[in-house]
LUMDO-207911 format. One record per residue: residue in three letters; residue number from 1; x, y, z of N, C-alpha, C in turn. Coordinates in nm, 4 decimals. Layout:
% residues N
+------+-----+----------+----------+----------+----------+----------+----------+----------+----------+----------+
! type ! seq !       nx !       ny !       nz !      cax !      cay !      caz !       cx !       cy !       cz !
+------+-----+----------+----------+----------+----------+----------+----------+----------+----------+----------+
!  Ala ! NUM !        X !        Y !        Z !        X !        Y !        Z !        X !        Y !        Z !
...
+------+-----+----------+----------+----------+----------+----------+----------+----------+----------+----------+
//
This chain:
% residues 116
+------+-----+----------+----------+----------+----------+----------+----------+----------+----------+----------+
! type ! seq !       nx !       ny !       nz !      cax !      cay !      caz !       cx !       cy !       cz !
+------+-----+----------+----------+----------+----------+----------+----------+----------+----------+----------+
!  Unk !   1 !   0.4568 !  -0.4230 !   1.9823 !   0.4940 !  -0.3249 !   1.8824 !   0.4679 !  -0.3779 !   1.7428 !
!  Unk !   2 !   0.4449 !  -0.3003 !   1.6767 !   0.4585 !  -0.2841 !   1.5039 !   0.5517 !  -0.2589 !   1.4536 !
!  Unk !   3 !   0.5638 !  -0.3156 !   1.3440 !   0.7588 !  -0.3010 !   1.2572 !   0.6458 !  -0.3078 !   1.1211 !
!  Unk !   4 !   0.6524 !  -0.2637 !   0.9686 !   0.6425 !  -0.2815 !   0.8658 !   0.7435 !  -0.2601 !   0.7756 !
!  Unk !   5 !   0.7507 !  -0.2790 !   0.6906 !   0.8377 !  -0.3278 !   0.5614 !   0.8012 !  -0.3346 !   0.4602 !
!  Unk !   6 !   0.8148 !  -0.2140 !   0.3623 !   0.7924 !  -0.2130 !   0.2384 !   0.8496 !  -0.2330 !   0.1056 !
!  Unk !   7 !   0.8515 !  -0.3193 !   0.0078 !   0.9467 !  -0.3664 !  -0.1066 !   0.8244 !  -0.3159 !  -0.2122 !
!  Unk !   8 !   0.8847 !  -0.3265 !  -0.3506 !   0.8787 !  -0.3391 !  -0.4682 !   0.8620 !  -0.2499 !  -0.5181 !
!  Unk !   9 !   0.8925 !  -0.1544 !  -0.5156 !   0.8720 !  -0.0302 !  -0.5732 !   0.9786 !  -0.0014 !  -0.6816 !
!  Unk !  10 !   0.9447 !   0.0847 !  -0.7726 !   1.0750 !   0.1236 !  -0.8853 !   1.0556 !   0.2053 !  -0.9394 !
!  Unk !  11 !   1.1206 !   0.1787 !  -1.0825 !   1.0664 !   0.2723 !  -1.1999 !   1.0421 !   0.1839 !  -1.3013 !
!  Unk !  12 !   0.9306 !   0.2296 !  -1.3901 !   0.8215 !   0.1736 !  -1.4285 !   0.7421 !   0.2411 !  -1.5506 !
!  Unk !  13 !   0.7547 !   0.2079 !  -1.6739 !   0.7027 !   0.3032 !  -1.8154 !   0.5535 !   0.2927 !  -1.7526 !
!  Unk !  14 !   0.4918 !   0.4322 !  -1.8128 !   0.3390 !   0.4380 !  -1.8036 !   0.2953 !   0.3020 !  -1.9338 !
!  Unk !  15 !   0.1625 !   0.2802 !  -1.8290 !   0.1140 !   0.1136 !  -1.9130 !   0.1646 !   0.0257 !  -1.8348 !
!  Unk !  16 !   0.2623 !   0.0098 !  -1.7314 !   0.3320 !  -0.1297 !  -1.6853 !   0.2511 !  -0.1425 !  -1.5341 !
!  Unk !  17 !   0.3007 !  -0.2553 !  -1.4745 !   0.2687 !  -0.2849 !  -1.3546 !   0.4130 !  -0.3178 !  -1.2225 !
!  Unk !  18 !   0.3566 !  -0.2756 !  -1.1371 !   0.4206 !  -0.3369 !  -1.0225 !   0.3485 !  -0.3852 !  -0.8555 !
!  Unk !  19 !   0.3823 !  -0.4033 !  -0.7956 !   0.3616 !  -0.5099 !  -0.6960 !   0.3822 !  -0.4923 !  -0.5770 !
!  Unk !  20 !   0.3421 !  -0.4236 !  -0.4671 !   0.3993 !  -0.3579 !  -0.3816 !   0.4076 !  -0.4464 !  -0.2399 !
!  Unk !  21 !   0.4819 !  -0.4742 !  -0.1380 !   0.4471 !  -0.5656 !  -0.0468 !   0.4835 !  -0.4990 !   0.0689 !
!  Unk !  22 !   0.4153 !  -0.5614 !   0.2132 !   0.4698 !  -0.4735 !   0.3209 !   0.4242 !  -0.5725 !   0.4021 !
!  Unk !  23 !   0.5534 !  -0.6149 !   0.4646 !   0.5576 !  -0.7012 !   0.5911 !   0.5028 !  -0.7145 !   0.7090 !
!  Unk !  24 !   0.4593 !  -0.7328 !   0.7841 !   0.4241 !  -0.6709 !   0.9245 !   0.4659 !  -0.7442 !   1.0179 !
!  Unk !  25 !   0.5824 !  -0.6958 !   1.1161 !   0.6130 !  -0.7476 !   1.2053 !   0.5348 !  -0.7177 !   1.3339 !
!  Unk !  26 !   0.4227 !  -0.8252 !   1.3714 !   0.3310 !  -0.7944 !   1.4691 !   0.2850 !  -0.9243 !   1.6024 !
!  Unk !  27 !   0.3322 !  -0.9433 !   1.7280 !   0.2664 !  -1.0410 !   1.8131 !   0.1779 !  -1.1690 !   1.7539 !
!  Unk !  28 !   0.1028 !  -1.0858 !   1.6968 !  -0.0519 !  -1.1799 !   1.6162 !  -0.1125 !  -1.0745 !   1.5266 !
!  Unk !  29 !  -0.0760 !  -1.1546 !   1.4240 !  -0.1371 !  -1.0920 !   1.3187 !  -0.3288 !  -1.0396 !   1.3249 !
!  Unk !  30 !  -0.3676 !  -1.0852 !   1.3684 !  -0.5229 !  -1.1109 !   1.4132 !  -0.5323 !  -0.9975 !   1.4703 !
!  Unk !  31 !  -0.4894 !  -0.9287 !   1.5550 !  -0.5108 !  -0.7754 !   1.6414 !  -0.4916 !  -0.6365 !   1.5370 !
!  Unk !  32 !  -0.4112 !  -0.6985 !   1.3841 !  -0.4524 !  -0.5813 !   1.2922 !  -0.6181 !  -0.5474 !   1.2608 !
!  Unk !  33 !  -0.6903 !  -0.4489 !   1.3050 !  -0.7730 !  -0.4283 !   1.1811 !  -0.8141 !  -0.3711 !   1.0535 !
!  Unk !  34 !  -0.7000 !  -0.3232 !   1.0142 !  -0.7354 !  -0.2814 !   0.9078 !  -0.5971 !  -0.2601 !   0.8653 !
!  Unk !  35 !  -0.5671 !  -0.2795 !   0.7058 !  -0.4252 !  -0.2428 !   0.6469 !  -0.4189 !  -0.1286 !   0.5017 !
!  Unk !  36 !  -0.3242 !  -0.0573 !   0.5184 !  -0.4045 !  -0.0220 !   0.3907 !  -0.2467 !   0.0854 !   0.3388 !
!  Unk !  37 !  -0.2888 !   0.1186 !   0.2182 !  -0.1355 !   0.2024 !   0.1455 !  -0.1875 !   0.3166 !   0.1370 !
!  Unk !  38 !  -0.1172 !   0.4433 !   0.1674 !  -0.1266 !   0.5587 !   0.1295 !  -0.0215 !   0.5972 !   0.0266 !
!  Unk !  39 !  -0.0046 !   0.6989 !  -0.0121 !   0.0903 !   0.7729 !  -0.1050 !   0.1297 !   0.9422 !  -0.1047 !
!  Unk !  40 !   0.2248 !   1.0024 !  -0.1108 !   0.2472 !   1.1066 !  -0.1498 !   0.3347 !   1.1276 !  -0.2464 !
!  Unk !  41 !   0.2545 !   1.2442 !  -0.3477 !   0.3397 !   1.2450 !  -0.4850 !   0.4149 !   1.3925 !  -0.4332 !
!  Unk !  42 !   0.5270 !   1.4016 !  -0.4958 !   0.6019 !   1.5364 !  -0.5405 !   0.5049 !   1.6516 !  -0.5384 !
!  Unk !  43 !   0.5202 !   1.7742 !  -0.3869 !   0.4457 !   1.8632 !  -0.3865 !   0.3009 !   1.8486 !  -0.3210 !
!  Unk !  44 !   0.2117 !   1.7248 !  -0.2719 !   0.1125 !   1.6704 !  -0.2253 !   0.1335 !   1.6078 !  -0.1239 !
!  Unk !  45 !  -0.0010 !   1.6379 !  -0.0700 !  -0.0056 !   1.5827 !   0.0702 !  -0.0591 !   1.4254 !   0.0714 !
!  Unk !  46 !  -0.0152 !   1.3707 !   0.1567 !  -0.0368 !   1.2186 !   0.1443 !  -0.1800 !   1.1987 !   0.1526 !
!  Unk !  47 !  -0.2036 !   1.1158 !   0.0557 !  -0.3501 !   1.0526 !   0.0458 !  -0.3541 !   0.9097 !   0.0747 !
!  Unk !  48 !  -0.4589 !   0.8447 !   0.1097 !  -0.4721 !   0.6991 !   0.1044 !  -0.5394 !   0.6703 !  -0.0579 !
!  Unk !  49 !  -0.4483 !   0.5153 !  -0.0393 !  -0.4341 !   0.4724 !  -0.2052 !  -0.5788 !   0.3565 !  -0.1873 !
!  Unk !  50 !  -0.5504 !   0.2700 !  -0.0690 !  -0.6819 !   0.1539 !  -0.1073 !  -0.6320 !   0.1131 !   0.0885 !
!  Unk !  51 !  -0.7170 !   0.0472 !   0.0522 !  -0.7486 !   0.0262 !   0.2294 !  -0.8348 !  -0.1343 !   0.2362 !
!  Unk !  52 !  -0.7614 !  -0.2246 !   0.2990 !  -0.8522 !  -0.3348 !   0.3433 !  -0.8781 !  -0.3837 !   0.5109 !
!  Unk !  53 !  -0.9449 !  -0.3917 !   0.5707 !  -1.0013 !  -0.4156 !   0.7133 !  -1.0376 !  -0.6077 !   0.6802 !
!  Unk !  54 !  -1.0303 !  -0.6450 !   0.8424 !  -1.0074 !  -0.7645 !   0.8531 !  -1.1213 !  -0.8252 !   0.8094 !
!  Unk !  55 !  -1.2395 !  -0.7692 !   0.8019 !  -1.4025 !  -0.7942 !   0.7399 !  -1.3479 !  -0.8599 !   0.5865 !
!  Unk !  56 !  -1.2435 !  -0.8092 !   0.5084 !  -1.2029 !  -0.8199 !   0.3778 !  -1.2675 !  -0.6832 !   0.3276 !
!  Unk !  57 !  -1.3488 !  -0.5944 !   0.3344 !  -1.4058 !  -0.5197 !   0.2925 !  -1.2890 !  -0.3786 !   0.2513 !
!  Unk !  58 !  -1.2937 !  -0.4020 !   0.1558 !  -1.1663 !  -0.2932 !   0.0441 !  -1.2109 !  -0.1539 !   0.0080 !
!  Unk !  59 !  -1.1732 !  -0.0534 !   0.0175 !  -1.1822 !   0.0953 !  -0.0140 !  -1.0422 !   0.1643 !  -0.1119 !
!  Unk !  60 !  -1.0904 !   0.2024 !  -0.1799 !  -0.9671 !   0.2572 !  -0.2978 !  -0.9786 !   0.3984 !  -0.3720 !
!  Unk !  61 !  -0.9159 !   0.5028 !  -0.3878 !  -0.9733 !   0.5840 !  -0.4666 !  -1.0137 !   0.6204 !  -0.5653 !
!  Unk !  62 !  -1.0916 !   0.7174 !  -0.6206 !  -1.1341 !   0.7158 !  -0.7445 !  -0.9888 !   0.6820 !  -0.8083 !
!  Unk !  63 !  -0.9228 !   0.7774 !  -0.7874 !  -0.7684 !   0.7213 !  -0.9188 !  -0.7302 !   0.6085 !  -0.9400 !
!  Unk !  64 !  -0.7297 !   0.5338 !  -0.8574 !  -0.6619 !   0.3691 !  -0.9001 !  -0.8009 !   0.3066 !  -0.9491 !
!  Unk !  65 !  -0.9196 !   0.3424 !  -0.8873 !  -1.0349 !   0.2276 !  -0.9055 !  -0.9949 !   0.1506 !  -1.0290 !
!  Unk !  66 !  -1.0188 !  -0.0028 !  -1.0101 !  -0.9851 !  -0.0785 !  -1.1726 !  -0.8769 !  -0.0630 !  -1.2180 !
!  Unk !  67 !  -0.7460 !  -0.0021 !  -1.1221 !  -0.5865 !  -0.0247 !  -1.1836 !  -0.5083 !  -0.1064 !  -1.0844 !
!  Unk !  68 !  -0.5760 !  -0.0440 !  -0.9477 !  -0.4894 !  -0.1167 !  -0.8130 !  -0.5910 !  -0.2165 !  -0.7334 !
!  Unk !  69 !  -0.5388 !  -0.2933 !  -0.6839 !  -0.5825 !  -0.3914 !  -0.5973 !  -0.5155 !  -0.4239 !  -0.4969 !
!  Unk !  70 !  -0.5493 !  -0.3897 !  -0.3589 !  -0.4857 !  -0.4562 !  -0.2235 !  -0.5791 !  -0.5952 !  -0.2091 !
!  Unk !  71 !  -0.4612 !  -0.6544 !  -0.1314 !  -0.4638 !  -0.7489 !  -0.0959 !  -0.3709 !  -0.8137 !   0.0350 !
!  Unk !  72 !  -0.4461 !  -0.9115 !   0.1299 !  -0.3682 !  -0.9624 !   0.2067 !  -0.3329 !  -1.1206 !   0.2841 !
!  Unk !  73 !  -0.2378 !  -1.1292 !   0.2963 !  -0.2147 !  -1.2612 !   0.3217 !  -0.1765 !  -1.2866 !   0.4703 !
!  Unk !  74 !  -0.2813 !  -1.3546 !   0.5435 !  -0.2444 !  -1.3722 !   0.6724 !  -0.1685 !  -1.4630 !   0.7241 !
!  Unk !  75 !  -0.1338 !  -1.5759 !   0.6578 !   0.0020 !  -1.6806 !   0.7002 !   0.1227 !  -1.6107 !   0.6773 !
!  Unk !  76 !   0.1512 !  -1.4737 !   0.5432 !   0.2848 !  -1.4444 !   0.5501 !   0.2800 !  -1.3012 !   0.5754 !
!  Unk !  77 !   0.1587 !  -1.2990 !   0.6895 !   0.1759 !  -1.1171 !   0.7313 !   0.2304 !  -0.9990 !   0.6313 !
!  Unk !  78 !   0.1423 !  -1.0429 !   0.5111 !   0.1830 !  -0.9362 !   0.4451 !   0.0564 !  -0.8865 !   0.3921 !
!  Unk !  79 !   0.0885 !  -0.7519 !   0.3474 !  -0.0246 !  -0.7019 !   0.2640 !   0.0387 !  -0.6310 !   0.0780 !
!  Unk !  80 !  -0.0170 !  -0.6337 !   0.0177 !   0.0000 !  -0.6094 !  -0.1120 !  -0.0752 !  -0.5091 !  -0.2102 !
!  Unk !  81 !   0.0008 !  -0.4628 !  -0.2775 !  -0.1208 !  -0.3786 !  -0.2990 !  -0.0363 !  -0.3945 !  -0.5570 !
!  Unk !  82 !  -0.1046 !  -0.4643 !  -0.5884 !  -0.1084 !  -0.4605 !  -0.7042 !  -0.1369 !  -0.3423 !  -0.7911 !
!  Unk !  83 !  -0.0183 !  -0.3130 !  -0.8963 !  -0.0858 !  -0.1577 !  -0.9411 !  -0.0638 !  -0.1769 !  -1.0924 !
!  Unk !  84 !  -0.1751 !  -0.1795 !  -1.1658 !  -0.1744 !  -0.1973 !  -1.3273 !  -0.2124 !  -0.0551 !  -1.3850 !
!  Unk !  85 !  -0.1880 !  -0.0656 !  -1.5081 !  -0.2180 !   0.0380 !  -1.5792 !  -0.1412 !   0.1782 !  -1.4943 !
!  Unk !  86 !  -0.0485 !   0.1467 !  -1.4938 !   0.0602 !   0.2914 !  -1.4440 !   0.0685 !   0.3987 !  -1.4776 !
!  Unk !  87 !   0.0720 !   0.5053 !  -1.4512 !   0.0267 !   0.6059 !  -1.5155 !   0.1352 !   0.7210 !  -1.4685 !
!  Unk !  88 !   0.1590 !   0.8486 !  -1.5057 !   0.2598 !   0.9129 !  -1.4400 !   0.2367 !   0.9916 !  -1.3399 !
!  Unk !  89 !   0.0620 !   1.0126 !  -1.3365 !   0.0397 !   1.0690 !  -1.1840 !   0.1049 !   0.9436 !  -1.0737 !
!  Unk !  90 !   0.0687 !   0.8346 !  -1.0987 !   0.0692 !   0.7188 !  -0.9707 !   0.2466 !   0.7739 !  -0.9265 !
!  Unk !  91 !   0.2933 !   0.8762 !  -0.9357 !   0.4351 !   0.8532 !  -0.9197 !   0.4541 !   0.9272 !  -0.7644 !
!  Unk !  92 !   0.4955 !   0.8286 !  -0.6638 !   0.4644 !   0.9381 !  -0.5056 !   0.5389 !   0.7637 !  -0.4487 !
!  Unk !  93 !   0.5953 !   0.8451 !  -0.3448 !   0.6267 !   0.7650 !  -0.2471 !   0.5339 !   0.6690 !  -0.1549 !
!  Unk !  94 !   0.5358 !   0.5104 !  -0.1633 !   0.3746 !   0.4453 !  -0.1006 !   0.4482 !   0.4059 !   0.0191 !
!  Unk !  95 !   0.3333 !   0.4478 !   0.1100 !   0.3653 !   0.4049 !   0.2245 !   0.2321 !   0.2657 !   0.3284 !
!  Unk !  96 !   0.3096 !   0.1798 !   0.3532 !   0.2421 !   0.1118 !   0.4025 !   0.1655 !   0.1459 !   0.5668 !
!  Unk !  97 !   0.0095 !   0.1053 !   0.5764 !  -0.0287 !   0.1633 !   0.7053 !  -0.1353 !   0.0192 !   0.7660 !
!  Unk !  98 !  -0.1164 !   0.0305 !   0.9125 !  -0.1669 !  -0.1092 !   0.9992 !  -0.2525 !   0.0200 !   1.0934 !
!  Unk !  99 !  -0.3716 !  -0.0513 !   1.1469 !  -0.4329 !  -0.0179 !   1.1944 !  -0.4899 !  -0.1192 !   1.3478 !
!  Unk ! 100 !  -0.4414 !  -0.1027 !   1.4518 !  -0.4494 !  -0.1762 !   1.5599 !  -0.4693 !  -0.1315 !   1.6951 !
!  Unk ! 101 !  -0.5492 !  -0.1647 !   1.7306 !  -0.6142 !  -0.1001 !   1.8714 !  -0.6388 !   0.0492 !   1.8243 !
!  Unk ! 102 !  -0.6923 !   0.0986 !   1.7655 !  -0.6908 !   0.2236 !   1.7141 !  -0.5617 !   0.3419 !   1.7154 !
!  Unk ! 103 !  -0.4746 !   0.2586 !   1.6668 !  -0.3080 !   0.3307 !   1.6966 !  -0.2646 !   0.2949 !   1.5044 !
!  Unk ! 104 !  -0.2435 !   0.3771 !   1.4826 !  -0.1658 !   0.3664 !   1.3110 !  -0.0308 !   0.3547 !   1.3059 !
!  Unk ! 105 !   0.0082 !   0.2706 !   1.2383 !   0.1421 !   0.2140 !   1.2417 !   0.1613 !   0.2635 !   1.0790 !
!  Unk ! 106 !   0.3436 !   0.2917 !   1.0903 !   0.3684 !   0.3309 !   0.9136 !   0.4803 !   0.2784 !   0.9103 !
!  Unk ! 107 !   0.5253 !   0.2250 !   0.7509 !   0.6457 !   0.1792 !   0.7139 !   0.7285 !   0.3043 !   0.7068 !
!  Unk ! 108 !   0.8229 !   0.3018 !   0.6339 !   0.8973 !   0.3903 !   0.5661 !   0.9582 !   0.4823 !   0.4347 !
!  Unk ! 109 !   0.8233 !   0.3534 !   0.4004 !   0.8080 !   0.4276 !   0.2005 !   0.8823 !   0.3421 !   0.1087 !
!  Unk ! 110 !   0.8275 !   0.3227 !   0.0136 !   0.8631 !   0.3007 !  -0.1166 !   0.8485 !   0.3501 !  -0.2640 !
!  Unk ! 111 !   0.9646 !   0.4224 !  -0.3030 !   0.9288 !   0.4722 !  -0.4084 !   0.9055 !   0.4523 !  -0.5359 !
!  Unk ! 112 !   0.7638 !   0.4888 !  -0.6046 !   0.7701 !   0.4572 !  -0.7460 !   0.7378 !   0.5346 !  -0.8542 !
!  Unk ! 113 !   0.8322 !   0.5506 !  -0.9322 !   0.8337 !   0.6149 !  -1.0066 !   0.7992 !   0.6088 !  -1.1394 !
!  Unk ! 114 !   0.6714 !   0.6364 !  -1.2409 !   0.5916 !   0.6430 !  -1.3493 !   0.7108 !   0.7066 !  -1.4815 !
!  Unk ! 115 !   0.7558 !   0.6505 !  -1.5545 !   0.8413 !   0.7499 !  -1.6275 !   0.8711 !   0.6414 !  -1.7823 !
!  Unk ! 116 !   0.8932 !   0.7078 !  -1.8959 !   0.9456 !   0.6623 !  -2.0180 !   1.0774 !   0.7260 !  -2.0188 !
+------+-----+----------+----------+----------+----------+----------+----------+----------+----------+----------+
//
């Protein structure tokens, strides 16, 4: 089985950054292939935010391109997803997603909220 775990989320003035992390409780980390964050904002249907596969090879959408960066760390089974330049669209619940044996695994969300 899959367990994930998502932290760092908040509230956050447009212009700032935060840091998003998501655990993965998994057998062997090695049988993920691919990890990646989606989001849904207030009223929208969930989109994927950035996406990395075990190749390292990264996918992100036009909206974050050059604000967010995933990233992952395989000694502390986590994945990360860095978000600069904040903005008040970025404001949606992120949800962390594992991709294994072709079965999608989801956290439970973390919310962040864009606001002055």
């Amino acid at each position: 089985q899959v367990q994930l775990v998502e932290s760092g989320g908040g509230l956050v003035q447009p212009g700032g950054s935060l840091r998003l992390s998501c655990e993965i409780s998994v057998e062997s980390i090695f049988t993920i292939y691919a990890r990646a964050w989606y989001r849904r904002a207030p009223g929208k249907q969930r989109e994927l935010v950035a996406r990395i596969e075990s190749s390292d090879s990264t996918d992100y959408a036009d909206s974050v391109k050059g604000r967010f960066t995933i990233s992952r760390q395989n000694a502390r089974n986590t994945v990360y997803l860095q978000m600069n330049n904040l903005k008040s669209e970025d404001t949606a619940v992120y949800y962390c997603n594992v991709e294994r044996y072709g079965v999608h695994y989801w956290g439970k969300g973390t919310l962040v909220t864009v606001s002055s």
